[in-house]
TORBA-218449 format. One record per residue: z negated, x, y negated of N, C-alpha, C in turn. Coordinates in steps of 0.2 Angstrom, whole numbers, plus 5000, padded with zeros to 4 digits. Layout:
N
Z X Y Z X Y Z X Y
...
//
This chain:
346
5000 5004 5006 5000 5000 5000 5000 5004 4994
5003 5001 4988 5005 5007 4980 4997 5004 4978
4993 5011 4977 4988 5007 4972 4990 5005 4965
4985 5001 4964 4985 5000 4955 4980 4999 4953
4980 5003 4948 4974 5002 4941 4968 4995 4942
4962 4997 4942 4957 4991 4941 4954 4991 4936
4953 4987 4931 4950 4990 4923 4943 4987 4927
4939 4989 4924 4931 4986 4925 4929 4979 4923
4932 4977 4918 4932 4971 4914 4935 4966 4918
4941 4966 4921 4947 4965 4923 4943 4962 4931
4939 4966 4936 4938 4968 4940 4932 4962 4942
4926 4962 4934 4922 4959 4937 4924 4952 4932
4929 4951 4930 4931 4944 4926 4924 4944 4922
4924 4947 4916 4920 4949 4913 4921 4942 4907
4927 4942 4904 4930 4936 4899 4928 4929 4901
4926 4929 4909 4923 4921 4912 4917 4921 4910
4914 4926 4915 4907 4928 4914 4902 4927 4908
4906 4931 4901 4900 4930 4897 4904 4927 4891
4911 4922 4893 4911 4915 4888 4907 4911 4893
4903 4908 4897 4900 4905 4900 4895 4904 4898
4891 4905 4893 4885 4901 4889 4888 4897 4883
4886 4892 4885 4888 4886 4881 4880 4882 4878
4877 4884 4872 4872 4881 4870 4872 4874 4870
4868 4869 4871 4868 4864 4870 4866 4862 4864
4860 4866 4863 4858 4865 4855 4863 4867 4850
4867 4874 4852 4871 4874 4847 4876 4866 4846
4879 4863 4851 4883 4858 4852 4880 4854 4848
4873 4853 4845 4871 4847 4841 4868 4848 4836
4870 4855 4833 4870 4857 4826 4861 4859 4827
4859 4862 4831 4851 4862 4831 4849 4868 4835
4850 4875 4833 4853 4880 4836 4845 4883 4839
4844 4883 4844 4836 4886 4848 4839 4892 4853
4835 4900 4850 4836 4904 4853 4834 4906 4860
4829 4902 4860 4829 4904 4868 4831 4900 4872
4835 4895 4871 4840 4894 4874 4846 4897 4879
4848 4905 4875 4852 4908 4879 4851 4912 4884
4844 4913 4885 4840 4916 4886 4839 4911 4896
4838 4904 4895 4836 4900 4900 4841 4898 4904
4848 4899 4897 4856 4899 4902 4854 4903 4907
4857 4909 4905 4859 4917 4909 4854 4915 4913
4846 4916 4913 4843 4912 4920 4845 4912 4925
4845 4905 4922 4848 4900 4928 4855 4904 4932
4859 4905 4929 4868 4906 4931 4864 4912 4933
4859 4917 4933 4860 4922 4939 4855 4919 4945
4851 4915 4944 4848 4911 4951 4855 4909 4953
4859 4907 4951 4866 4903 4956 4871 4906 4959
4869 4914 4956 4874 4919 4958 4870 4924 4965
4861 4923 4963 4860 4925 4968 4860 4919 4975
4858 4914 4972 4859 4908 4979 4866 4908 4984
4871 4912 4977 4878 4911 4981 4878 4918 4988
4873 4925 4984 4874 4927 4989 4870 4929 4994
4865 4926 4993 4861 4922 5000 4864 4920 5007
4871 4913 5004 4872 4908 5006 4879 4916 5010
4879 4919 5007 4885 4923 5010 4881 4928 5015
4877 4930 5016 4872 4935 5022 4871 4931 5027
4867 4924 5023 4866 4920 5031 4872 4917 5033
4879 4916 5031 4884 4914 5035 4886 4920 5038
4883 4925 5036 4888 4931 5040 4881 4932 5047
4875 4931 5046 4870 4932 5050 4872 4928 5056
4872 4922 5053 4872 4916 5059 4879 4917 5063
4886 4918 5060 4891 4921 5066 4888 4927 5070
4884 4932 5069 4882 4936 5075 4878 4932 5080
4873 4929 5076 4869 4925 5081 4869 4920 5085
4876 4918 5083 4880 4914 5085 4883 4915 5092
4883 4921 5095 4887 4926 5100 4883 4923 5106
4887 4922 5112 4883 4921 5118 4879 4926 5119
4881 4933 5117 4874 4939 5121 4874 4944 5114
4868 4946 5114 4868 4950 5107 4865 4957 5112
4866 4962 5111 4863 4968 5113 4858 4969 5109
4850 4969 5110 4844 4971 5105 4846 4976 5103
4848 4982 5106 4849 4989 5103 4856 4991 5100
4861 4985 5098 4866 4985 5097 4866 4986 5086
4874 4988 5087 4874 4986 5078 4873 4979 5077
4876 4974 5081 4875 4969 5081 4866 4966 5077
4861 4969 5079 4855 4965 5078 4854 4969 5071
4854 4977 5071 4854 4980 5067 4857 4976 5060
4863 4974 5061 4865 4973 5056 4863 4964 5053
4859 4961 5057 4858 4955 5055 4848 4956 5052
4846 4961 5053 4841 4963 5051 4841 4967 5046
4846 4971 5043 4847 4974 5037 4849 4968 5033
4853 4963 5034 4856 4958 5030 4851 4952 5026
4845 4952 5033 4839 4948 5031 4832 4950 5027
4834 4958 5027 4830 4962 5024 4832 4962 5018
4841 4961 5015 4842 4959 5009 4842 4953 5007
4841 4948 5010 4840 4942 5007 4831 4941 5006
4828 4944 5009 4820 4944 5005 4820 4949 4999
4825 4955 4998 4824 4959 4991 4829 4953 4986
4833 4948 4991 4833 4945 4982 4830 4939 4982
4827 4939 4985 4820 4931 4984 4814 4934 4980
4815 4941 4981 4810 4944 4979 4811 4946 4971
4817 4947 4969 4819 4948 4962 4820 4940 4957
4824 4936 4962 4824 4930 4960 4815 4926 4958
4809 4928 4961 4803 4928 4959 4799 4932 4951
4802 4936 4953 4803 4943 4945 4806 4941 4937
4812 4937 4941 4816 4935 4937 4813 4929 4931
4807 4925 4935 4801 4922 4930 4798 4923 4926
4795 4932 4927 4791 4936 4922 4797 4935 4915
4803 4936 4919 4807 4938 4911 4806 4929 4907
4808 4922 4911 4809 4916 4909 4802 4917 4905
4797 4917 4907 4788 4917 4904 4789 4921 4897
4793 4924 4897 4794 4926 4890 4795 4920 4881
4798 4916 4884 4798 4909 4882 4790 4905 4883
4790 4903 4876 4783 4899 4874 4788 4892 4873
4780 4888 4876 4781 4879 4876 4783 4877 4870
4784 4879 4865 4787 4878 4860 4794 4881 4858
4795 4887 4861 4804 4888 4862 4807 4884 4864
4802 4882 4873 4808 4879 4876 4809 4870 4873
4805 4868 4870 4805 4862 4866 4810 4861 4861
4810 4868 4859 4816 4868 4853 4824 4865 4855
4824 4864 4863 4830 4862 4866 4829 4859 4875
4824 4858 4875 4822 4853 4879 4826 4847 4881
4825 4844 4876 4830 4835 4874 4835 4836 4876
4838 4839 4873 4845 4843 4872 4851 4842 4881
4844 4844 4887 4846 4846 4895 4845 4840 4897
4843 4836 4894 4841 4828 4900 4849 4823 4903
4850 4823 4906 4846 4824 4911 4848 4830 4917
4850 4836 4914 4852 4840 4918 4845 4844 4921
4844 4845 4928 4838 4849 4932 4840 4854 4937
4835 4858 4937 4836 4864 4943 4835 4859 4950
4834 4852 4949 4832 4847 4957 4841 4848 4958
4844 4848 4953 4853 4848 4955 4857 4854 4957
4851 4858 4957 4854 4864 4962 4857 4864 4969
4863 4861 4971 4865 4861 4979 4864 4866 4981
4867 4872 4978 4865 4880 4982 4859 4882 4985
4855 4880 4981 4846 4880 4984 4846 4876 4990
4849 4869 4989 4847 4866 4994 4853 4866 5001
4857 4869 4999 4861 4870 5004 4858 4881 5008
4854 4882 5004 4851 4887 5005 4844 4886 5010
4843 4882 5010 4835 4880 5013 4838 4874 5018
4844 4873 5020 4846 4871 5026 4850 4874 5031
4853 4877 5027 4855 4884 5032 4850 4888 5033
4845 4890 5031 4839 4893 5034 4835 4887 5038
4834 4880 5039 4831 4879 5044 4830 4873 5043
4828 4872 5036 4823 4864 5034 4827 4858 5034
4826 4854 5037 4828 4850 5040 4828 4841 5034
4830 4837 5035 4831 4833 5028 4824 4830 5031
4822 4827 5038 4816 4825 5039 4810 4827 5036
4809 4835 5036 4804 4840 5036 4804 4840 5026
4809 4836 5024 4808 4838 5014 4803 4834 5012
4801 4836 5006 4796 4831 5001 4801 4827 4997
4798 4823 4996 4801 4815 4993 4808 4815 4994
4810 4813 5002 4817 4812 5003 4821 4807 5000
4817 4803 4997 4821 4799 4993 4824 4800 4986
4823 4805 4984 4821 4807 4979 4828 4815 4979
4828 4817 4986 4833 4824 4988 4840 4824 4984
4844 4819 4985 4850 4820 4984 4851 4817 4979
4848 4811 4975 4848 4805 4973 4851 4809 4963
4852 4813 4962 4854 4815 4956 4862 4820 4957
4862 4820 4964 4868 4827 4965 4875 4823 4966
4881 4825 4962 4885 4822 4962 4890 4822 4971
4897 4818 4972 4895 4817 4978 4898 4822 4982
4902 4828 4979 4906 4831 4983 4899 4838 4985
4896 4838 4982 4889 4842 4983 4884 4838 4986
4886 4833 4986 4881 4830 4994 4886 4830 5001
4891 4829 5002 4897 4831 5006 4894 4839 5008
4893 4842 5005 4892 4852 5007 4887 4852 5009
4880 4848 5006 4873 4849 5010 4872 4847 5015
4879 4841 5018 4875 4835 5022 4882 4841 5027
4886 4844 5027 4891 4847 5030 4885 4855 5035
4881 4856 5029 4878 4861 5031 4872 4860 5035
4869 4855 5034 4865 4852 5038 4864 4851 5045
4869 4850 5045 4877 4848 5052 4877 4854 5058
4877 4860 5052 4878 4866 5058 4872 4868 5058
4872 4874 5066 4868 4877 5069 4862 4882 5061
4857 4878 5062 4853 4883 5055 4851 4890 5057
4851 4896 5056 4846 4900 5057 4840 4901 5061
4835 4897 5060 4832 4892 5065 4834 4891 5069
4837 4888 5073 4844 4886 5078 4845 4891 5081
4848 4894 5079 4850 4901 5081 4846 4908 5084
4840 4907 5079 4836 4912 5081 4832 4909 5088
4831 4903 5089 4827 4898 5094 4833 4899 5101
4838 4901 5099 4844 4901 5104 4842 4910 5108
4841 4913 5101 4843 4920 5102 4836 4922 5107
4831 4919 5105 4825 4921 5110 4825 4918 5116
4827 4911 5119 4827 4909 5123 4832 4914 5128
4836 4919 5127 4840 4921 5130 4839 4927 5131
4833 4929 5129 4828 4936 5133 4828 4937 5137
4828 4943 5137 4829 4944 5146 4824 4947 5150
4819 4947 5146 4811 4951 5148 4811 4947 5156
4809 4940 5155 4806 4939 5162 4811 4933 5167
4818 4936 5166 4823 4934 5169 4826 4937 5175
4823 4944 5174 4824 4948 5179 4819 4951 5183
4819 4949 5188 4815 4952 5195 4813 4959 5194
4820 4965 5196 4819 4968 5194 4814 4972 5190
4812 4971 5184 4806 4973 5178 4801 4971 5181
4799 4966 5186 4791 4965 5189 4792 4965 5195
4794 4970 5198 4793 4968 5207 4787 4974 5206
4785 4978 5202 4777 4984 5202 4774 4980 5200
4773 4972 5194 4770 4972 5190 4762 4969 5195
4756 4974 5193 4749 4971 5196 4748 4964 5191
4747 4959 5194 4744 4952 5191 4737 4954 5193
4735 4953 5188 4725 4953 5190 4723 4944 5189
4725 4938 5188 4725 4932 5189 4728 4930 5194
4724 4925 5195 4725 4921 5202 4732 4916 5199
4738 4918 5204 4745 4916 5203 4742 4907 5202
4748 4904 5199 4749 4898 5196 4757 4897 5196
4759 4889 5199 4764 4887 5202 4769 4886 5195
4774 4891 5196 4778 4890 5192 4776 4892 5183
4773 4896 5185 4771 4901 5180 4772 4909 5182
4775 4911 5176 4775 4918 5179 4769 4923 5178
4768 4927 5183 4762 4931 5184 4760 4935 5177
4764 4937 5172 4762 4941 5165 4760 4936 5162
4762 4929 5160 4756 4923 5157 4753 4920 5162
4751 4922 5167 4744 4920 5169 4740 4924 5168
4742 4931 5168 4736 4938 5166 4734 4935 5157
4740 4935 5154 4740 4934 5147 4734 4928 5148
4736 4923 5147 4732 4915 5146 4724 4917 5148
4723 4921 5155 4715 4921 5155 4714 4925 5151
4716 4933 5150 4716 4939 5142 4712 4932 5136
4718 4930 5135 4718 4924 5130 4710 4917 5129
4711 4916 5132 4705 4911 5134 4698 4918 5133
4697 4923 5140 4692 4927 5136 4691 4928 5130
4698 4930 5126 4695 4931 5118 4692 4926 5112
4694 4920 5115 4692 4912 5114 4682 4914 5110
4681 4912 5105 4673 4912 5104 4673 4904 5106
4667 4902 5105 4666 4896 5109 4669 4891 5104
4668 4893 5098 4671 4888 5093 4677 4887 5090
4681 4891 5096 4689 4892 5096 4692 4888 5102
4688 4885 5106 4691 4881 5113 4697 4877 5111
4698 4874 5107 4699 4871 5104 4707 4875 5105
4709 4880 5102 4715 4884 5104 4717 4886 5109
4715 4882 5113 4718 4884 5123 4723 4878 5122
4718 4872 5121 4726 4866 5122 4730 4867 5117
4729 4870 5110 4736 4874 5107 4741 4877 5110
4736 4881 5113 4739 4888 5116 4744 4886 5123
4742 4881 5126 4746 4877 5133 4752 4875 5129
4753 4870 5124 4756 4867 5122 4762 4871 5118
4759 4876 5115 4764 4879 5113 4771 4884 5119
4766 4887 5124 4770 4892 5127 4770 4887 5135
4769 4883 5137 4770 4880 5143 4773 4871 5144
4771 4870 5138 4772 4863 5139 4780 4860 5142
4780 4855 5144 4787 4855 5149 4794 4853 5143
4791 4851 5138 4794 4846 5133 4796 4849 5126
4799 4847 5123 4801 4848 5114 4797 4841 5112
4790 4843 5110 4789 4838 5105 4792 4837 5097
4792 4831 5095 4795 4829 5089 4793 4833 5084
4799 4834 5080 4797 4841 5074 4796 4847 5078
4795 4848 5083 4796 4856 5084 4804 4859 5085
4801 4866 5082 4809 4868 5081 4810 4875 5085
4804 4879 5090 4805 4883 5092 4804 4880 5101
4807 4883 5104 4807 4879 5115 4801 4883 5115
4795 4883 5122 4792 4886 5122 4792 4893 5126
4800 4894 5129 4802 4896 5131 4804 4903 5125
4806 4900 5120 4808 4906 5114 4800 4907 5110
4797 4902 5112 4788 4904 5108 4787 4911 5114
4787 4910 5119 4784 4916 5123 4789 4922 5121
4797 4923 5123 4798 4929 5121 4797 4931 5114
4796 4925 5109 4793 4931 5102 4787 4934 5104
4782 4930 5106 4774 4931 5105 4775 4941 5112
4780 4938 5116 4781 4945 5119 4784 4949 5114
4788 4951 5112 4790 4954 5105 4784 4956 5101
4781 4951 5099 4775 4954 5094 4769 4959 5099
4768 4956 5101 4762 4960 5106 4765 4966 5109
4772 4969 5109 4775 4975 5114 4778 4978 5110
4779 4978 5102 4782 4978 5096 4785 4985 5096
4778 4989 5100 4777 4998 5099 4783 5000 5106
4787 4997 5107 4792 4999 5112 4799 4999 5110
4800 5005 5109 4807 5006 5105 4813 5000 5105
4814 4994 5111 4819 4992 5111 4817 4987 5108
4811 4983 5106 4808 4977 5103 4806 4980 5095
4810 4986 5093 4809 4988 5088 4811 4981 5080
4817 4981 5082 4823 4977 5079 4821 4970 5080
4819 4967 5086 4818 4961 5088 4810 4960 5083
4807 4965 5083 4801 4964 5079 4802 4963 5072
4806 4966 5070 4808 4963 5064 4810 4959 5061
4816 4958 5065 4822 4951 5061 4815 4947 5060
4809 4945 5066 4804 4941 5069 4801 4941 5060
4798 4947 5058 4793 4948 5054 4797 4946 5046
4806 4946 5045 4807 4945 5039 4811 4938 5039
4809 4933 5044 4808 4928 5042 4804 4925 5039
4796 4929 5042 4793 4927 5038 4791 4929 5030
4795 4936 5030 4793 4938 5022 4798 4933 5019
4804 4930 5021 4806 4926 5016 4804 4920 5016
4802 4916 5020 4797 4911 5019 4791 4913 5016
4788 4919 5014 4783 4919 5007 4787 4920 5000
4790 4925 5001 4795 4925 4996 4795 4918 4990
4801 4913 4998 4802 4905 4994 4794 4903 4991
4788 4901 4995 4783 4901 4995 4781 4904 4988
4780 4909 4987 4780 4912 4979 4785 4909 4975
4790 4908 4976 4795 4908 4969 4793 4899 4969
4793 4895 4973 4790 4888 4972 4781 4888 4967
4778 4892 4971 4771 4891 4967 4772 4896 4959
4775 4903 4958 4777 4902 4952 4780 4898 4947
4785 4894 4950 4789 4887 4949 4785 4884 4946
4780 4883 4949 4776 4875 4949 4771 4880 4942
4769 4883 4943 4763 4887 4937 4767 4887 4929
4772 4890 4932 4777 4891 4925 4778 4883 4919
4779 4879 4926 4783 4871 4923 4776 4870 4919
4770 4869 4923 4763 4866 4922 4762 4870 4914
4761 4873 4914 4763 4881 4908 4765 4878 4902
4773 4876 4904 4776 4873 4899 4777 4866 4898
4776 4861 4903 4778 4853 4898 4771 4851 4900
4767 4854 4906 4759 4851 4906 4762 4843 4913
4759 4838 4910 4761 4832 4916 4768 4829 4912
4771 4831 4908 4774 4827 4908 4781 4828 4911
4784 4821 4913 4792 4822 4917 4794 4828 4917
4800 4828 4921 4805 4834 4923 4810 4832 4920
4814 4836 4917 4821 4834 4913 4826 4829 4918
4825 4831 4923 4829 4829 4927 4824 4821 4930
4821 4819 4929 4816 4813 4928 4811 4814 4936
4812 4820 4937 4805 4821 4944 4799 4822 4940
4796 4821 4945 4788 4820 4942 4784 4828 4940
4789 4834 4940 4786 4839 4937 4784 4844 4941
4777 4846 4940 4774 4851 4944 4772 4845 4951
4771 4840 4951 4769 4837 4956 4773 4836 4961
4781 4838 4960 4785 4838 4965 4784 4843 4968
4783 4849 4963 4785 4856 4964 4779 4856 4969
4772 4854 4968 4768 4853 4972 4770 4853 4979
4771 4847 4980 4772 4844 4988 4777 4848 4990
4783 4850 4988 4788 4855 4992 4785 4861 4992
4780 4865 4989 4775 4871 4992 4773 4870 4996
4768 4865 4997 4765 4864 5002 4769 4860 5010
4777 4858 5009 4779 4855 5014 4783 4860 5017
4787 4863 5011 4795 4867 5014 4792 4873 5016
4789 4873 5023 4788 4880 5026 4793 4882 5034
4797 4885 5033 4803 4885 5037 4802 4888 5043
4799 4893 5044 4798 4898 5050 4790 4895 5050
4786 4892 5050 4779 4889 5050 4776 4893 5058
4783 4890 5065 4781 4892 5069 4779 4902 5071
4786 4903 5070 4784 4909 5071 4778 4913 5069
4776 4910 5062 4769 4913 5058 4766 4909 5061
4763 4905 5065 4757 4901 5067 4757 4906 5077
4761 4909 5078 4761 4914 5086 4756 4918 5086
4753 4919 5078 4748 4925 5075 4739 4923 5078
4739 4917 5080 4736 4911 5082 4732 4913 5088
4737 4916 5093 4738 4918 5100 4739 4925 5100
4737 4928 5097 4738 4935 5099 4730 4937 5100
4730 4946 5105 4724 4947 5108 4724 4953 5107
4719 4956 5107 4719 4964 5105 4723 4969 5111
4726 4975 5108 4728 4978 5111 4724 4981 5120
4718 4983 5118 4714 4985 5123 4714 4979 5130
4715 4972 5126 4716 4967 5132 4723 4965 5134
4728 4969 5132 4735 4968 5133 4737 4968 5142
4742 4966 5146 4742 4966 5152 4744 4973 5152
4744 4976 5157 4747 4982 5157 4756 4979 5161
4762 4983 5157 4768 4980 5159 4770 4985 5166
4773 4984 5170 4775 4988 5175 4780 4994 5174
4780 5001 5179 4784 5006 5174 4794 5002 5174
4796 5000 5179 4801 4997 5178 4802 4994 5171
4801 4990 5168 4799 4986 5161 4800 4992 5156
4791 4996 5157 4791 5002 5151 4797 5004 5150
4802 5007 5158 4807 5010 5156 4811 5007 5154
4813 5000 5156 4820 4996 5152 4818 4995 5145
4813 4996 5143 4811 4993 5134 4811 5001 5131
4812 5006 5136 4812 5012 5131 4819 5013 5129
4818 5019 5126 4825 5025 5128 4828 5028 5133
//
């Protein structure tokens, strides 16, 4: 191919980019400067949400694969990709300190001005938090979700809804672990519990480990404990098998074994992006409180009280973080057979 010249300007369509603020105040003769300030904002939350929504479509096509190799580029690369998607959850949280710069009287000076437009009208968020997992059931005031977005942007959320979440994907990807699939790995292993029918010998050493560590005023976590990693069933709202809750909670508990290196991760930055969201919602809700107090949302939500309910509802990976639950000290770990040790090593 003949190269050709790229100007910089030219490259990053720079003439789109910054004729892109359009004041409203200015539009009504009533010029409030920080104003420009709450554009640019926003339009960089929408450019990070776009490239969010581009990591996790590239994530979920590996994840998507009937077999992943743990020690392949394959996992490598979906855990590098998830790692950049919490360093920009994590910037998009930062990005507040700058909005905070703005007192409840700037932003009044063009408040009026936005009604009824709202960040509740953000599809990319919400089509962001359903390709990571969250489910329309699982939202705070569902009736309330779409009821302001216009319709080709509820067409995209309801499209994406549709497909295999990350969630989905990763509940697929652990179910297809191959720890206790193969014979081979435990024909040495010593079970020190007395066998149980249709249970494999490592959860029945585990389960009694388990119950030992139990304090009396913990019994109470056995029948969690059953129901999480043996139950026959998918109860309603559950969104991991129990099949995929046992090979993570083996994952986390085996973590120090060079081939669960990777699987222990992608595992643990789930959950850094669910604190991430989790922050960037309760800075949300402090900042709004901050600045209009109780009253409405430009958008006519009820304000921080919204922002409220959806901190406390939209926790996406909830399960993987509740595994934390069941875990045992190292000292009471089963010992794994060397067959095992040596397929989990190098």
């Amino acid at each position: 191919m003949q190269s050709k010249e790229v100007h910089y300007s030219d490259y990053l369509q720079l003439a789109k980019i910054l004729n892109a603020q359009q004041l409203e105040s200015d539009l009504r003769g009533a010029h409030a400067h920080d104003e420009m300030l709450f554009v640019i904002i926003h339009q960089a939350y929408e450019l990070w949400f776009k490239q969010i929504l581009f990591e996790i479509d590239s994530i979920g096509s590996i994840m998507a694969k009937p077999e992943i190799d743990d020690n392949s580029p394959d996992l490598q690369t979906v855990v590098h990709r998830l790692s950049r998607v919490a360093t920009i959850l994590k910037v998009a949280v930062h990005q507040l300190d700058i909005m905070q710069t703005m007192t409840p009287m700037d932003f009044l000076d063009f408040r009026d001005f936005l009604r009824s437009a709202s960040g509740f009208q953000s599809w990319q968020f919400k089509i962001t938090e359903a390709r990571l997992g969250l489910r329309y059931t699982e939202r705070f005031a569902q009736e309330y979700y779409i009821s302001q977005l216009r319709q080709e942007h509820i067409r995209l959320i309801k499209a994406a809804e549709e497909q295999p979440s990350l969630l989905d994907l990763i509940n697929g990807w652990l179910e297809r672990s191959p720890f206790f699939d193969n014979a081979e790995n435990w024909k040495n292993y010593k079970s020190m519990a007395p066998a149980q029918a249709g249970t494999h010998p490592f959860w029945c050493d585990y389960k009694a480990a388990y119950a030992a560590s139990l304090r009396d005023i913990e019994q109470y976590n056995m029948a969690s404990f059953l129901d999480t990693f043996f139950t026959t069933e998918m109860t309603e709202g559950r969104r991991l098998s129990p099949k995929a809750c046992r090979a993570a909670l083996f994952i986390i508990l085996y973590r120090g074994y060079p081939m669960l290196q990777m699987p222990f991760q992608l595992l643990n930055l789930l959950l850094e992006i669910d604190e991430q969201l989790s922050t960037w919602r309760y800075r949300h809700m402090s900042m709004v409180h901050r600045m209009i107090g109780t009253r409405t949302g430009t958008g006519g939500s009820s304000g921080k009280d919204y922002l409220k309910g959806a901190l406390d509802k939209h926790y996406i990976f909830r399960e993987v973080a509740a595994l934390t639950s069941y875990l045992i000290e190292r000292r009471s770990l089963p010992k794994l057979s060397k067959e095992l040790e040596a397929a989990l090593g190098y």
